[in-house]
C-alpha positions in Angstrom: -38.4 -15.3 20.4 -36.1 -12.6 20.3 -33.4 -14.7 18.8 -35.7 -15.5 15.9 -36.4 -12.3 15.7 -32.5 -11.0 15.2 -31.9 -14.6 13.2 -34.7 -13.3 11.3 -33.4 -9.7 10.7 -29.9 -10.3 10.3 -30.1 -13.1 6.8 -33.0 -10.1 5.7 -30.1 -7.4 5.8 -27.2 -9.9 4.3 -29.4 -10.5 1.5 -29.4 -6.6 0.9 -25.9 -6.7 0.7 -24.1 -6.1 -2.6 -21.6 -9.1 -3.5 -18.7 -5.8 -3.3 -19.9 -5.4 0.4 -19.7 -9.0 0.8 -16.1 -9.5 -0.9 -14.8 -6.3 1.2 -15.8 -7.7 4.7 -14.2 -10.8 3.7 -11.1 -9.6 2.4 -11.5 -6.9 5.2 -12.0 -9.7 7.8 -9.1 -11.8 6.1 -6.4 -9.4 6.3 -7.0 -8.5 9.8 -6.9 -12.5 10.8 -3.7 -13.1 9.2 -2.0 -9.7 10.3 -3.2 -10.0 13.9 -1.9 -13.7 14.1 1.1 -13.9 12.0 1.4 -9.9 11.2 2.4 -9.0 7.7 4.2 -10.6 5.6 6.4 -10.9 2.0 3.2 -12.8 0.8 0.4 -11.0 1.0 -3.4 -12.8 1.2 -7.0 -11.0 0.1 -9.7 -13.1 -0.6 -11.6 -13.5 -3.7 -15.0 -14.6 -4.9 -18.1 -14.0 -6.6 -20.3 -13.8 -4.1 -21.4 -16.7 -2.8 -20.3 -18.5 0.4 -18.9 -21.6 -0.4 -16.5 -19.9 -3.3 -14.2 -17.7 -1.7 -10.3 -18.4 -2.0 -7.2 -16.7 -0.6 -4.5 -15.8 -3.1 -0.6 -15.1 -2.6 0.9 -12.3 -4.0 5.1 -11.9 -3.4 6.0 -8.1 -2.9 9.7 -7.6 -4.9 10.4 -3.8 -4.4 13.5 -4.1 -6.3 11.4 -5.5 -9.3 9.8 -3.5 -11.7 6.1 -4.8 -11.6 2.7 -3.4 -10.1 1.2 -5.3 -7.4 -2.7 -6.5 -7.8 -3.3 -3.9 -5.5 -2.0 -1.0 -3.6 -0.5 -1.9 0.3 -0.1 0.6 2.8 -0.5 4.0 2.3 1.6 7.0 0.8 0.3 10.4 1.7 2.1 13.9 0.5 2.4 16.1 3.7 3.6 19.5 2.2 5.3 21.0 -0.6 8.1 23.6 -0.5 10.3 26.0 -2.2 14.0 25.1 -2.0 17.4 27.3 -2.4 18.5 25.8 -6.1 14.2 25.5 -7.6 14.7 21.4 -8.5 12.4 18.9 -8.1 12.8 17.2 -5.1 11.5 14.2 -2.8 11.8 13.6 0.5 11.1 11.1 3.4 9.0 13.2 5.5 8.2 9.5 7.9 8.3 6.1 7.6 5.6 4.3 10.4 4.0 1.1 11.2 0.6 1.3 12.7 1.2 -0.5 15.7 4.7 0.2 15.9 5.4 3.6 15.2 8.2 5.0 13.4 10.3 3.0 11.5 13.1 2.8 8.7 11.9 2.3 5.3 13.7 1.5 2.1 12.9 1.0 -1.5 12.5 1.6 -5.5 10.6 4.6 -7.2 9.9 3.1 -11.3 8.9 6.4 -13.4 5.4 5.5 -15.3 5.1 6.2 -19.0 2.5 8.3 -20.3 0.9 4.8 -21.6 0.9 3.7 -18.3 3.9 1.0 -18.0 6.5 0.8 -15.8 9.8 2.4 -16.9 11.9 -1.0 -16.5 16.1 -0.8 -15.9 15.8 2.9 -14.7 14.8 2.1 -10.5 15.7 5.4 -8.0 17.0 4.1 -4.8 15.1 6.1 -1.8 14.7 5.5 1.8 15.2 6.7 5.2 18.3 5.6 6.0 20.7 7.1 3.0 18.3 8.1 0.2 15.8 10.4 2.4 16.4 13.5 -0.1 16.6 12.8 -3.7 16.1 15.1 -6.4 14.1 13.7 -9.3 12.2 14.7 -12.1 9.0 15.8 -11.8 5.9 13.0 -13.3 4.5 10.0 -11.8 5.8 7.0 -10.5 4.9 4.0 -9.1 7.0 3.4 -5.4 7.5 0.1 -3.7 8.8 0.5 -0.2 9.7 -2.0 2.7 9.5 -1.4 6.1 12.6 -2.8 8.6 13.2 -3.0 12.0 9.7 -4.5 12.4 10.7 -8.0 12.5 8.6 -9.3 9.7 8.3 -8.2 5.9 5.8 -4.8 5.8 5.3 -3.0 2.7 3.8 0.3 0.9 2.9 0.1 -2.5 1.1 2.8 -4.8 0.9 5.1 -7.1 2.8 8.9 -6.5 2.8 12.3 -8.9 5.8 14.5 -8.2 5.0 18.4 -8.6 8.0 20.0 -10.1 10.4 22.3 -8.6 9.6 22.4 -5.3 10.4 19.5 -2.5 7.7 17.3 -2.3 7.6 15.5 1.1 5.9 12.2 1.8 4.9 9.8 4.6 4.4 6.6 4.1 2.6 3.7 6.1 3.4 0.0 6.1 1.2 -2.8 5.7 
């Protein structure tokens, strides 16, 4: 009885569910499957669908940081820690760190594309910036979209997204694979 009962109350609160709730646990559920049994990748998987059970599919997308194209969606995350007033007053970014979640810190290397006030990417003009040689750039202030790929994790890991440089100051950032 109190199996039908939870059987019961369990399909009454799916059905409340919005397909969006539905498509995040799956992607969610997805991501988490792959990444805890092959980790991440250069091909990254979400699921898609429009709602219904039986029509979910996984899709492939290649992560190219030296290209100059968007991703479907943001990896990762890139988070501004502080900003600061430096000696010569430029615009400046920084690596503040570079971590894995279940690794720690790591080195991190990639592209930053400037965006243009229409909102494409600045193609043939890349900055070079990592952790390794490129930790302290200086760069003009605006936004930019930044690709960045994690080493010395033994797999492909990235960080994708959208950043907006404040000028003359040092802007530091940290930034977590996926």
């Amino acid at each position: 009885m109190k199996k039908v009962t939870l059987i019961a109350l369990s399909l009454i609160s799916l059905t409340a569910c919005k397909s969006n709730d539905i498509n995040r646990v799956v992607n969610d559920g997805v991501d988490g499957a792959i990444n805890g049994i092959f980790g991440s990748s250069s091909t990254v998987v979400s699921a898609t669908g429009s709602g219904s059970s039986n029509d979910y599919s996984v899709n492939k997308e290649k992560v190219w940081p030296h290209q100059a194209t968007k991703t479907a969606r943001d990896y990762g995350s890139l988070a501004f820690v502080k900003t600061a007033k430096n000696p010569d007053g430029k615009t400046r970014l920084k690596f503040n760190e570079c971590k894995h979640p279940r690794i720690g810190k790591i080195k991190c290397e990639g592209y930053l594309y400037e965006i243009s006030p229409e909102g494409w990417l600045v193609k043939g003009d890349s900055i070079h910036f990592g952790t390794h040689y490129y930790t302290d750039i200086v760069i003009p202030a605006g936004q930019y979209y930044i690709k960045i790929e994690g080493e010395d994790v033994g797999k492909d890991v990235y960080a994708t997204g959208t950043i907006e440089i404040s000028p003359f100051v040092t802007n530091y950032i940290n930034v977590t694979v996926q």
